[in-house]
py3Dmol code that shows the C-alpha trace and the ligand (Angstrom):
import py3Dmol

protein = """\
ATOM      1  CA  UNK A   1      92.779 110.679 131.402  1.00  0.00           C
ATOM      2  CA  UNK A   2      89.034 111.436 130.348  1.00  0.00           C
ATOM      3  CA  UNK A   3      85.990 109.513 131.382  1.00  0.00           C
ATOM      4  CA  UNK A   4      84.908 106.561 129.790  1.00  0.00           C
ATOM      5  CA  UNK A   5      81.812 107.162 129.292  1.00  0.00           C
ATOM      6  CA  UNK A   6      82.717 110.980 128.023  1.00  0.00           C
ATOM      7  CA  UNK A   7      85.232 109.681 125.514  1.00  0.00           C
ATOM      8  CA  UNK A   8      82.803 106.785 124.379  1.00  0.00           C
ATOM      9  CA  UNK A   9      80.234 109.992 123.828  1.00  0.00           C
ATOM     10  CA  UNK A  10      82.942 112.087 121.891  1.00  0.00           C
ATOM     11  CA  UNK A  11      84.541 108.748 119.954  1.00  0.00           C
ATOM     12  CA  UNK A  12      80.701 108.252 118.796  1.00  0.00           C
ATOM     13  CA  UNK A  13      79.618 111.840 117.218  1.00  0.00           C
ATOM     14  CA  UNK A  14      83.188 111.884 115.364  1.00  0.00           C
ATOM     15  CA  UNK A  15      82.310 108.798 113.923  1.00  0.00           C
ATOM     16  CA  UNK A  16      79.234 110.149 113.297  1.00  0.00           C
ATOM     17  CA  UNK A  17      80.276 113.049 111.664  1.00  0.00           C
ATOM     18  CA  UNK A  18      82.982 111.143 109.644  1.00  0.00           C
ATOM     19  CA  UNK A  19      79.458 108.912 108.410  1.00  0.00           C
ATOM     20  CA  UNK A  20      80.236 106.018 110.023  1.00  0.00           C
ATOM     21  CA  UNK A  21      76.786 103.335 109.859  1.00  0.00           C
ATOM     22  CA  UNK A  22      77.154 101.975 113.496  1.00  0.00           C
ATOM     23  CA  UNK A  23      79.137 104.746 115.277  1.00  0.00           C
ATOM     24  CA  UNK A  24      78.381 103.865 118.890  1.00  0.00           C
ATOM     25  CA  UNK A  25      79.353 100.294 118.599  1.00  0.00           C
ATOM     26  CA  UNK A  26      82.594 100.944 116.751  1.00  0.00           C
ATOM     27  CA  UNK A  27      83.377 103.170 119.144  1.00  0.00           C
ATOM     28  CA  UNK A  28      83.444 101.039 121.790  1.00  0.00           C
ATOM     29  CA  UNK A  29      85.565  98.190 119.467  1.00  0.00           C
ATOM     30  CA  UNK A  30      88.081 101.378 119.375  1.00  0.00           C
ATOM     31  CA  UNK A  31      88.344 101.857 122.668  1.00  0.00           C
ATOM     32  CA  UNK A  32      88.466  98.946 123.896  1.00  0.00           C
ATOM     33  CA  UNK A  33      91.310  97.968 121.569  1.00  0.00           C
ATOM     34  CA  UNK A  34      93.206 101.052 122.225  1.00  0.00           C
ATOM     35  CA  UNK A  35      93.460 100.032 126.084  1.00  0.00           C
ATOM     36  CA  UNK A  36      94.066  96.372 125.425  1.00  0.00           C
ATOM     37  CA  UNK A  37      91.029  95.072 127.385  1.00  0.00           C
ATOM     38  CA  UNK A  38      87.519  93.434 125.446  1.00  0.00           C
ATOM     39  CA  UNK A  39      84.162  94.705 125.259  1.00  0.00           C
ATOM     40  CA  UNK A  40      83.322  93.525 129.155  1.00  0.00           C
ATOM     41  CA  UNK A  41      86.638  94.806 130.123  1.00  0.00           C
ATOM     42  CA  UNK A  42      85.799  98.331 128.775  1.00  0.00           C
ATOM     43  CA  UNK A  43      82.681  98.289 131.117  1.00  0.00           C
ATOM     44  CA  UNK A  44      85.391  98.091 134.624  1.00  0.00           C
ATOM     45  CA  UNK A  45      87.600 101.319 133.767  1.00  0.00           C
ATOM     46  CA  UNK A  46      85.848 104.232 134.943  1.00  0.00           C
ATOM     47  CA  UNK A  47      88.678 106.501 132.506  1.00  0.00           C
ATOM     48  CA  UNK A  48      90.845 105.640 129.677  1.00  0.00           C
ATOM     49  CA  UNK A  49      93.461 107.520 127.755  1.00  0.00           C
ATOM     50  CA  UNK A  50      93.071 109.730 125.440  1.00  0.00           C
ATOM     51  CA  UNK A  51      96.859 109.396 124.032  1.00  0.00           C
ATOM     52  CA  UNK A  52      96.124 105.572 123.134  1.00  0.00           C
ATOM     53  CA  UNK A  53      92.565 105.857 121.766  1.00  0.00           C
ATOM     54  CA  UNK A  54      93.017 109.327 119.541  1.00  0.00           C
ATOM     55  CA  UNK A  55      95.409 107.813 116.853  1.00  0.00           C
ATOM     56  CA  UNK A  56      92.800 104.818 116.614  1.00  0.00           C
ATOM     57  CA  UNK A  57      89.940 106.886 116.319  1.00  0.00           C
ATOM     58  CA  UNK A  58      91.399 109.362 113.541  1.00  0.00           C
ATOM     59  CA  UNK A  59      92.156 106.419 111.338  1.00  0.00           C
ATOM     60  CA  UNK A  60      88.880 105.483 111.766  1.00  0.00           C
ATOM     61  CA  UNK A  61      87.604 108.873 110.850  1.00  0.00           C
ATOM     62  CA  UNK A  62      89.486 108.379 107.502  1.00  0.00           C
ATOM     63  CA  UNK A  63      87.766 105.720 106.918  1.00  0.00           C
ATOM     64  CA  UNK A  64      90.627 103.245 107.210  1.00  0.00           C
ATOM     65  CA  UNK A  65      88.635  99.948 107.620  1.00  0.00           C
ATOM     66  CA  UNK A  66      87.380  99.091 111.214  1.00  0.00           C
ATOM     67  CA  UNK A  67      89.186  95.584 110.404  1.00  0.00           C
ATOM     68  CA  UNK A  68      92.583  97.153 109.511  1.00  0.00           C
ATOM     69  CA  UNK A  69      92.730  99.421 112.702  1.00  0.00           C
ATOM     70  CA  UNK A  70      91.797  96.407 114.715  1.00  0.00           C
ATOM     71  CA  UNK A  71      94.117  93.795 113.317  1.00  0.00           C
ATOM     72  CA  UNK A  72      90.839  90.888 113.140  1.00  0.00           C
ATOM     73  CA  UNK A  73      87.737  89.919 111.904  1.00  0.00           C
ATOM     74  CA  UNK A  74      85.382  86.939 112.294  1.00  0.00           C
ATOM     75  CA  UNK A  75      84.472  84.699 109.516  1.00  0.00           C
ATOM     76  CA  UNK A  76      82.616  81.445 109.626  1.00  0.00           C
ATOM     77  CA  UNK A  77      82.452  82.020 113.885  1.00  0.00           C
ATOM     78  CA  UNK A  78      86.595  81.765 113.311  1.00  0.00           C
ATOM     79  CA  UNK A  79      88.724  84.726 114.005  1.00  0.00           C
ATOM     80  CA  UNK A  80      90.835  85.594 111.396  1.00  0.00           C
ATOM     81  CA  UNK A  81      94.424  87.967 111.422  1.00  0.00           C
ATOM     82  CA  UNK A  82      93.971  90.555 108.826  1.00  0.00           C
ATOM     83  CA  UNK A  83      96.429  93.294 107.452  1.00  0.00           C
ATOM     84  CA  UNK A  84      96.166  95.230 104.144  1.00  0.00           C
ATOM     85  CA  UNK A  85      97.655  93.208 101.859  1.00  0.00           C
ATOM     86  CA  UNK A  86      94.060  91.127 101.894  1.00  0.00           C
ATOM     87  CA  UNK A  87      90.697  91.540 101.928  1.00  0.00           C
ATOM     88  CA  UNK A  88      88.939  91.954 104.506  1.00  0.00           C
ATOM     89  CA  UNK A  89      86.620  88.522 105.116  1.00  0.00           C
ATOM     90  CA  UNK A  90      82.552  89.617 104.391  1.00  0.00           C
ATOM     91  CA  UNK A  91      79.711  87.508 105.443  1.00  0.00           C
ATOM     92  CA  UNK A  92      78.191  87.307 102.143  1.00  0.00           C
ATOM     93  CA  UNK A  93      81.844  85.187 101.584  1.00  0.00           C
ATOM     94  CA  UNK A  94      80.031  81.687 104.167  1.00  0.00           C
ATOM     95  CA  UNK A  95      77.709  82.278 101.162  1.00  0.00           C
ATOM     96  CA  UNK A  96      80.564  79.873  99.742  1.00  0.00           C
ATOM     97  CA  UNK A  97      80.671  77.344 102.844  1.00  0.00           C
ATOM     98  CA  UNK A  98      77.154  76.969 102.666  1.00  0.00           C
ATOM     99  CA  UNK A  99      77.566  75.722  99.483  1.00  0.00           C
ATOM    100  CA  UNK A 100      80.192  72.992  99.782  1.00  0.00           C
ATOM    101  CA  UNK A 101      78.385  72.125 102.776  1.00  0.00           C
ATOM    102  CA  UNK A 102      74.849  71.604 100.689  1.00  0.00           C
ATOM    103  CA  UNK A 103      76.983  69.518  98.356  1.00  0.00           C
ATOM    104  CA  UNK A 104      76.726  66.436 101.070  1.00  0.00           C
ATOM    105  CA  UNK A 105      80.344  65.146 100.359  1.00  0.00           C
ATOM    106  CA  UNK A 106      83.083  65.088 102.286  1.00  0.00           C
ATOM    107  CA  UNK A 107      86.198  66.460 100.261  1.00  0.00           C
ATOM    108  CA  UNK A 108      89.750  65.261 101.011  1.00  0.00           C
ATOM    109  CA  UNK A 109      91.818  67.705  98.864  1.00  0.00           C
ATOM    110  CA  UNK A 110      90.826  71.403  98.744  1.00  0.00           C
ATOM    111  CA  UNK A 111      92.266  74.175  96.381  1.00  0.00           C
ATOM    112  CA  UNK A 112      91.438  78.045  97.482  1.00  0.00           C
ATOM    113  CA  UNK A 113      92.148  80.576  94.645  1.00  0.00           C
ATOM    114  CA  UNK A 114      93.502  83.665  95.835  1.00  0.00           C
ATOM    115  CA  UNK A 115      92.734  82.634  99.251  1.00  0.00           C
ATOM    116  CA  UNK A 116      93.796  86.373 100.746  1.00  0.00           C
ATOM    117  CA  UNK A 117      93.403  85.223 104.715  1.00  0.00           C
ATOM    118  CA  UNK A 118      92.788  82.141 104.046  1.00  0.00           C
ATOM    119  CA  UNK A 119      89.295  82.369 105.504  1.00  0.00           C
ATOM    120  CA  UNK A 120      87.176  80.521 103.080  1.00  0.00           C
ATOM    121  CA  UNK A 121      90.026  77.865 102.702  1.00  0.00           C
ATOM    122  CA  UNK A 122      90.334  77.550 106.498  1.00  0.00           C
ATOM    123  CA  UNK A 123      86.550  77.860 107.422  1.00  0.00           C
ATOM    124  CA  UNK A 124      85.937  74.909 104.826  1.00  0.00           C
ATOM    125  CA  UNK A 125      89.004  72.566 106.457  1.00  0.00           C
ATOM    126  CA  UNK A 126      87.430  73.319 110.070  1.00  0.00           C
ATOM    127  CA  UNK A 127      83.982  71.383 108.490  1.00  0.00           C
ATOM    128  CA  UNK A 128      85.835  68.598 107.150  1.00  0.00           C
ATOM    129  CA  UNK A 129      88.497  67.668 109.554  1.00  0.00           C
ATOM    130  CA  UNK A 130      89.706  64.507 107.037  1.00  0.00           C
ATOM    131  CA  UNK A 131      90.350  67.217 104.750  1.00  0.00           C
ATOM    132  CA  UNK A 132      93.737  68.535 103.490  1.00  0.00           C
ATOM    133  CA  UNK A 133      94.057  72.027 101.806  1.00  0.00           C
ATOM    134  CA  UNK A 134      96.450  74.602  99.454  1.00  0.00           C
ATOM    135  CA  UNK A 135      95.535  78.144  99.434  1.00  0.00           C
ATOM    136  CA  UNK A 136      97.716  79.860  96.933  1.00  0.00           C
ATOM    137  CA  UNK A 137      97.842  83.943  96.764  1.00  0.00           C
ATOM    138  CA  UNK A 138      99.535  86.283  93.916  1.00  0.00           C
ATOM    139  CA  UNK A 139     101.177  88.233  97.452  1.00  0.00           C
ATOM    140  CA  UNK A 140     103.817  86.794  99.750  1.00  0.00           C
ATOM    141  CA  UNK A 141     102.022  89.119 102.667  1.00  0.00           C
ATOM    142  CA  UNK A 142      98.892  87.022 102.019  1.00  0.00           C
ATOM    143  CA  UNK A 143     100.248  83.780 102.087  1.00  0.00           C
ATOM    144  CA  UNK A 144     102.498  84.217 105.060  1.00  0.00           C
ATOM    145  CA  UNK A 145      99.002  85.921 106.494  1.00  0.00           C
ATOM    146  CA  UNK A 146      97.286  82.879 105.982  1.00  0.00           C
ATOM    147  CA  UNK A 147      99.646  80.295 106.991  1.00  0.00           C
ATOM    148  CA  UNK A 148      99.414  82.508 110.641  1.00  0.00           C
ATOM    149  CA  UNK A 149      95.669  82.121 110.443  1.00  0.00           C
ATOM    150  CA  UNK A 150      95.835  78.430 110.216  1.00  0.00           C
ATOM    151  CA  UNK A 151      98.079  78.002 113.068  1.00  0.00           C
ATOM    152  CA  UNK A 152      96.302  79.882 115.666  1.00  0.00           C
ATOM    153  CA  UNK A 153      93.125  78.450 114.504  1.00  0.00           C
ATOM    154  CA  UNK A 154      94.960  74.656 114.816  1.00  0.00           C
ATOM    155  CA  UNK A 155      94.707  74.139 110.940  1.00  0.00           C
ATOM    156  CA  UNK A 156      98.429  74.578 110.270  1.00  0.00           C
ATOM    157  CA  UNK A 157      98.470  70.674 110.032  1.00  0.00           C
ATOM    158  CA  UNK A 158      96.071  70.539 107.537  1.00  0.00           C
ATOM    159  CA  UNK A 159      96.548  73.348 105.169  1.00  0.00           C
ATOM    160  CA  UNK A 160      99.711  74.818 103.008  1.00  0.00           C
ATOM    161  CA  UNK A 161     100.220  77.775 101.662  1.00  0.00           C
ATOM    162  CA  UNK A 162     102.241  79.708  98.736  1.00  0.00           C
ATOM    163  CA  UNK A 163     102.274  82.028  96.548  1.00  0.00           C
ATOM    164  CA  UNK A 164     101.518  81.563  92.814  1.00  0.00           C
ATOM    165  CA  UNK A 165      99.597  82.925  89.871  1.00  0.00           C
ATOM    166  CA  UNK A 166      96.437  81.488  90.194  1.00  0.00           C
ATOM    167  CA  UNK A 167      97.193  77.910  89.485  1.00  0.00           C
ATOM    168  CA  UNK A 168     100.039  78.399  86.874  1.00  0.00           C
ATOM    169  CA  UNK A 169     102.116  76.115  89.245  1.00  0.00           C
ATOM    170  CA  UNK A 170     100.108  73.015  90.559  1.00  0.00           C
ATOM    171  CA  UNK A 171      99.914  69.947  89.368  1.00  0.00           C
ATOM    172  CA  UNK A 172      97.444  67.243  90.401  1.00  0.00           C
ATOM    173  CA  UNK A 173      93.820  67.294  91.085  1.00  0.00           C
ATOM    174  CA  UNK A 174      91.050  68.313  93.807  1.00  0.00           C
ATOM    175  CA  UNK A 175      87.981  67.528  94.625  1.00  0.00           C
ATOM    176  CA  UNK A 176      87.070  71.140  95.762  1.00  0.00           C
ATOM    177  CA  UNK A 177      88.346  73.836  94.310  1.00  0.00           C
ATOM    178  CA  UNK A 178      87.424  77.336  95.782  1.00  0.00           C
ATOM    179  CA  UNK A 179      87.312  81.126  94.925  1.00  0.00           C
ATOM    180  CA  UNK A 180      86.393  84.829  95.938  1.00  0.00           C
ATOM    181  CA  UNK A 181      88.548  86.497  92.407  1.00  0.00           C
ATOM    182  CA  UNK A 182      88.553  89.692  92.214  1.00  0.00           C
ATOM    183  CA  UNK A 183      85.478  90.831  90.580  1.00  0.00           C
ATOM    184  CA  UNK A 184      84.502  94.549  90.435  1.00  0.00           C
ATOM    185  CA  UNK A 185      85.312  95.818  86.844  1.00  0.00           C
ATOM    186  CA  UNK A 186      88.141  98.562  86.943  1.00  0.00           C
ATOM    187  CA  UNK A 187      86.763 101.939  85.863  1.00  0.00           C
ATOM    188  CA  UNK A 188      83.710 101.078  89.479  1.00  0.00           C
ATOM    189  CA  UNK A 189      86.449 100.566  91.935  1.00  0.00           C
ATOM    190  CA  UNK A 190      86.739 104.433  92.574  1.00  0.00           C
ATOM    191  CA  UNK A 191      83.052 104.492  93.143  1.00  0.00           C
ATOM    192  CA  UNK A 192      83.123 101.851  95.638  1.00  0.00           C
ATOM    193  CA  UNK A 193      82.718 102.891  99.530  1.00  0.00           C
ATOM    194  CA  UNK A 194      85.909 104.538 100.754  1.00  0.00           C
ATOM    195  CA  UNK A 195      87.163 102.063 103.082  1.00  0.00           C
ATOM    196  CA  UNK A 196      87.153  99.737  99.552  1.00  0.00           C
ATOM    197  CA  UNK A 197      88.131 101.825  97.336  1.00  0.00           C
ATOM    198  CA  UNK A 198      90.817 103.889  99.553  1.00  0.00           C
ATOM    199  CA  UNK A 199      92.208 100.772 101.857  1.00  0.00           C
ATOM    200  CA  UNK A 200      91.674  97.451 100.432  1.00  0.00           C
ATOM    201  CA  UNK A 201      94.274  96.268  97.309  1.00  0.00           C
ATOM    202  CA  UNK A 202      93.059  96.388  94.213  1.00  0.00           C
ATOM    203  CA  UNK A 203      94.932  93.181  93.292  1.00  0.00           C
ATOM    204  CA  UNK A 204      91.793  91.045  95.590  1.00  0.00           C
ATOM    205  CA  UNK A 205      89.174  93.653  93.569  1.00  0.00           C
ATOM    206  CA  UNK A 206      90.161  94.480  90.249  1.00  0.00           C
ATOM    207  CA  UNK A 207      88.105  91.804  87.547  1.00  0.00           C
ATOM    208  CA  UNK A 208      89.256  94.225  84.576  1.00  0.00           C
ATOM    209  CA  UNK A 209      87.279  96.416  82.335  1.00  0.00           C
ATOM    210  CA  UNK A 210      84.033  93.638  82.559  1.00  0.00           C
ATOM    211  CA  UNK A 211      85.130  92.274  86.032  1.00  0.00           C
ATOM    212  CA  UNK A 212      85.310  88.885  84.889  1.00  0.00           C
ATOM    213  CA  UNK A 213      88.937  88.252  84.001  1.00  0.00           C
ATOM    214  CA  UNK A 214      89.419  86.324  86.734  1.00  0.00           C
ATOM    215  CA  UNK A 215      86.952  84.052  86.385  1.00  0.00           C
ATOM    216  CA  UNK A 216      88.778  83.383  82.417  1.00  0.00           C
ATOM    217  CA  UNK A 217      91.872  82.286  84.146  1.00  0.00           C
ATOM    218  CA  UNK A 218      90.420  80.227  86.713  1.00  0.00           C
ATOM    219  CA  UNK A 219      88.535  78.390  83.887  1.00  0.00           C
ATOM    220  CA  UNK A 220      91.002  77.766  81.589  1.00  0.00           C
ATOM    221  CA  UNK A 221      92.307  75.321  84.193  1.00  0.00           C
ATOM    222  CA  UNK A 222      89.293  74.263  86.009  1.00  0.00           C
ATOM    223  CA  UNK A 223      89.258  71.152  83.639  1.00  0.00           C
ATOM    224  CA  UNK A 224      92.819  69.704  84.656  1.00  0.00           C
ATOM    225  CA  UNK A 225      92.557  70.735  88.461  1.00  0.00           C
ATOM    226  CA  UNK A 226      89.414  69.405  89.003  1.00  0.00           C
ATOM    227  CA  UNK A 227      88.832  65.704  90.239  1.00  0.00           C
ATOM    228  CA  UNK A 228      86.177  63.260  88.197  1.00  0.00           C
ATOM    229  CA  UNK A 229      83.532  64.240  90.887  1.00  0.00           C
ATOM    230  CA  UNK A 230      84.954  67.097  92.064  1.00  0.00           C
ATOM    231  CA  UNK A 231      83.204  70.544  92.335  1.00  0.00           C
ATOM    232  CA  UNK A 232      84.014  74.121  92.053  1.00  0.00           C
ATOM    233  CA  UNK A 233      82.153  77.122  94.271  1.00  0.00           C
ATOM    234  CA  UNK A 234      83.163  80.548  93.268  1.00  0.00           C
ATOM    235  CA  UNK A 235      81.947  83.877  94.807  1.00  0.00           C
ATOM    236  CA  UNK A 236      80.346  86.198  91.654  1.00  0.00           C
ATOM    237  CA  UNK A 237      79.615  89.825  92.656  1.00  0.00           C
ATOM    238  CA  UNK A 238      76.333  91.308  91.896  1.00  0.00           C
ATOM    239  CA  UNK A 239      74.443  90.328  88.499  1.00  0.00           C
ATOM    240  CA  UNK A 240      77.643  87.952  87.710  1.00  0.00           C
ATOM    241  CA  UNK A 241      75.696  85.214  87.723  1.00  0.00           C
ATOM    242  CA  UNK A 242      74.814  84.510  84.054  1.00  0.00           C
ATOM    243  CA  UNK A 243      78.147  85.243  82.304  1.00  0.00           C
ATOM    244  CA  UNK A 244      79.951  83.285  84.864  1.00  0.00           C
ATOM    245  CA  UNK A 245      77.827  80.336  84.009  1.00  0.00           C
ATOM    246  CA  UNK A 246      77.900  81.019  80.001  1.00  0.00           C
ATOM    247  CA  UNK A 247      81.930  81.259  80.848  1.00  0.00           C
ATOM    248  CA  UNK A 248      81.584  77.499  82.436  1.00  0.00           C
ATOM    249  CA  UNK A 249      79.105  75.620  80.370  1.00  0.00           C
ATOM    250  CA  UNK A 250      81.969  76.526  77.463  1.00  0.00           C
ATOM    251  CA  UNK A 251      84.401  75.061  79.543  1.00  0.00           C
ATOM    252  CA  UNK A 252      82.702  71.981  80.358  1.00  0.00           C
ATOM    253  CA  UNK A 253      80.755  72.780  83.385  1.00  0.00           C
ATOM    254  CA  UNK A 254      77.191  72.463  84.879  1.00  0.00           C
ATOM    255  CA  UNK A 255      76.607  75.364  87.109  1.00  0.00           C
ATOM    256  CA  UNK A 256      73.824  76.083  90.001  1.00  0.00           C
ATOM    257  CA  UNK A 257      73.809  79.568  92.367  1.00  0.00           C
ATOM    258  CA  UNK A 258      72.592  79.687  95.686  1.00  0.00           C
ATOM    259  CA  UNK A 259      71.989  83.557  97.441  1.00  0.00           C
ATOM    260  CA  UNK A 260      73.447  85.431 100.333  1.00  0.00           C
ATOM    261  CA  UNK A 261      71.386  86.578 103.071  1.00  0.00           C
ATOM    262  CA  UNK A 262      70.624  89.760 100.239  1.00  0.00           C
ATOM    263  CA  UNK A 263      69.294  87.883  98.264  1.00  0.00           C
ATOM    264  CA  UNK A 264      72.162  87.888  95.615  1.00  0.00           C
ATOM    265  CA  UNK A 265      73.115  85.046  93.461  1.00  0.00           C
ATOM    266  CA  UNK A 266      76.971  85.161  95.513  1.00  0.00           C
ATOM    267  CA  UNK A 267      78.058  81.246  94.742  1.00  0.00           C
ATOM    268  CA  UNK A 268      78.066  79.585  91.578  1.00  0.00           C
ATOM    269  CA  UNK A 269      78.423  75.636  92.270  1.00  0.00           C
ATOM    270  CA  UNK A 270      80.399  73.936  88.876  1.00  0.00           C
ATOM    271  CA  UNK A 271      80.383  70.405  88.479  1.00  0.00           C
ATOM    272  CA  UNK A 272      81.772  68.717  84.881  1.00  0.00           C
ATOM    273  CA  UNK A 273      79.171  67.961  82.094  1.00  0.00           C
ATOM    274  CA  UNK A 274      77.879  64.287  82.809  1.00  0.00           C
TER     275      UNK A 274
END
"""
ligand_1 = """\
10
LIG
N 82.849 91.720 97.931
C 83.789 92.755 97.651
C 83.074 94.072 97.546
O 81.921 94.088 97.188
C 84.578 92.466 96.394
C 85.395 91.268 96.578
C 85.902 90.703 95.294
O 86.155 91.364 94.283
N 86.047 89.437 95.337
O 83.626 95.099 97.825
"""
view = py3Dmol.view(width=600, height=400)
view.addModel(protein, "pdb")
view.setStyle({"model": 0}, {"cartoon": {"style": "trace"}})
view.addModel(ligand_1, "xyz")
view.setStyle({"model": 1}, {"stick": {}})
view.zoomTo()
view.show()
C-alpha cells in the first residue's frame, strides 16, 4: 500500500512524462477506477494499491485512450459504455444534436449511420421521447455495444440495433437520418495523435484516399431513405465542408453547416431541393 496522495504525485509526472495534456486530473480518473470508488470516494482512502492502479496507469502511459482504460465516456450529459471496437464519443459530435435540435421539428423515425455507441442516435431519442430509432454498424461488437447503451440509459424501448453496410439493407423512410462516417483520408491516419491512430479502428476513421468515401455511399441512398420533409445532419471533419455540400446539391440536396465550439464547420444539415 502507498499513500494516496504519494501515488496521485507519482501517477501525475508519469503521465507527464508519457505527454499526457491534463496529467493530474487523469490521474485521479485512474485511480479512482483502479480501486472501484469515484472521484469523492478517492478523497476518504488515506492509501491505495499499487498492484490495482500500476496496470491502469501503464496503459495509460501507452497512450491507450483514457476512455478505453476506463470502460465510459459522457456524451450529450449521457454516459455511454465504450470498448474498442468504436469510437470513442467527442464533444465536437453534440455539434450534430444541436443541429436537429435547431431544426424545430419533432422527428418520429430516426436512422444513425454507423452509429459506433450509439451516442448520437441515443442522445437524439433522449430529446424526442415520441421518437423511435435504428442505428446500424458495419461491426457486431458495435451494435451489441449500442443496444447495451440504450438499455442502461432506458432507451432500449425506443431504439434497435443491427449490423449492416451502411444502409444496403433497409427499406422504408425517415425523417432524420444521422451520421459521424469515417472521414480522415487514409495515407493522415498515421499522423493522427497516438491514442487515434494506435487504439481507435480504422473502420470508424478511414474516408479513403480523399476522406470522403463515406459520404458517396451515404448519398447514393439519401434520396430513397429520406422522408418528403425529412432532413439529414452529418458530421464533416475539418475543411469538409464544401465538397460534402457539392457531393449533396448533385444528389438532390440543400445543405447549411453550423460550427463546433472550434469554430469548425462539424454538421452539414441536408434537406431535398424544394
Ligand atoms: N473526429 C475524429 C478525429 O478527429 C474522426 C472521426 C471520424 O472519422 N468520424 O479523430
Amino acid at each position: 500500500m502507498i499513500a494516496t496522495a504519494e501515488a496521485l504525485a507519482s501517477i501525475t509526472s508519469r503521465l507527464t512524462e508519457a505527454g499526457i495534456e491534463e496529467p493530474r486530473r487523469e490521474a485521479r480518473l485512474l485511480l479512482a477506477a483502479a480501486q472501484g470508488v469515484n472521484a469523492a470516494g478517492l478523497l476518504l482512502l488515506d492509501e491505495v494499491d499499487r498492484a490495482r492502479f500500476e496496470p491502469l496507469v501503464a496503459r495509460r502511459a501507452a497512450r491507450e485512450p483514457l476512455a478505453y482504460i476506463l470502460g465510459r465516456k459522457e456524451f450529450w450529459g449521457l454516459n455511454f459504455t465504450v470498448s474498442p471496437a468504436t469510437l470513442i464519443p467527442r464533444p465536437d459530435t453534440e455539434t450534430l444534436v444541436e443541429a436537429v435540435l435547431a431544426l424545430g421539428t419533432a422527428p418520429a423515425r430516426v436512422l444513425d449511420l454507423g452509429t459506433g455507441t450509439g451516442c448520437l442516435l441515443l442522445a437524439v431519442l433522449s430529446e424526442f421521447p415520441a421518437a423511435f430509432g435504428v442505428g446500424v454498424d458495419i461491426s457486431p461488437e458495435a451494435a451489441a455495444l449500442a443496444a447495451g447503451n440504450a438499455q442502461a440509459l432506458g432507451l432500449a424501448g425506443r431504439a434497435a440495433f443491427c449490423v449492416g453496410d451502411w444502409a444496403a439493407a433497409l427499406d422504408g423512410t425517415f425523417d432524420l437520418v444521422l451520421s459521424n462516417p469515417p472521414y480522415i483520408p487514409g495515407a493522415d491516419i498515421p499522423h493522427l495523435m497516438p491514442e487515434v491512430a494506435g487504439f481507435e479502428p480504422s473502420s470508424a476513421l478511414d474516408g479513403g484516399a480523399d476522406g470522403l468515401a463515406a459520404y458517396r455511399k451515404i448519398l447514393a441512398d439519401l434520396p430513397r431513405l429520406l422522408a418528403e420533409n425529412g432532413a439529414a445532419v452529418l458530421e464533416l471533419g475539418v475543411g469538409q465542408a464544401p465538397d460534402v455540400a457539392v457531393l449533396a446539391e448533385r444528389a438532390g440536396f440543400t445543405t447549411t453547416t453550423r460550427a463546433d465550439l472550434g469554430g469548425v464547420e462539424r454538421a452539414i444539415i441536408l434537406t431535398r431541393c424544394k
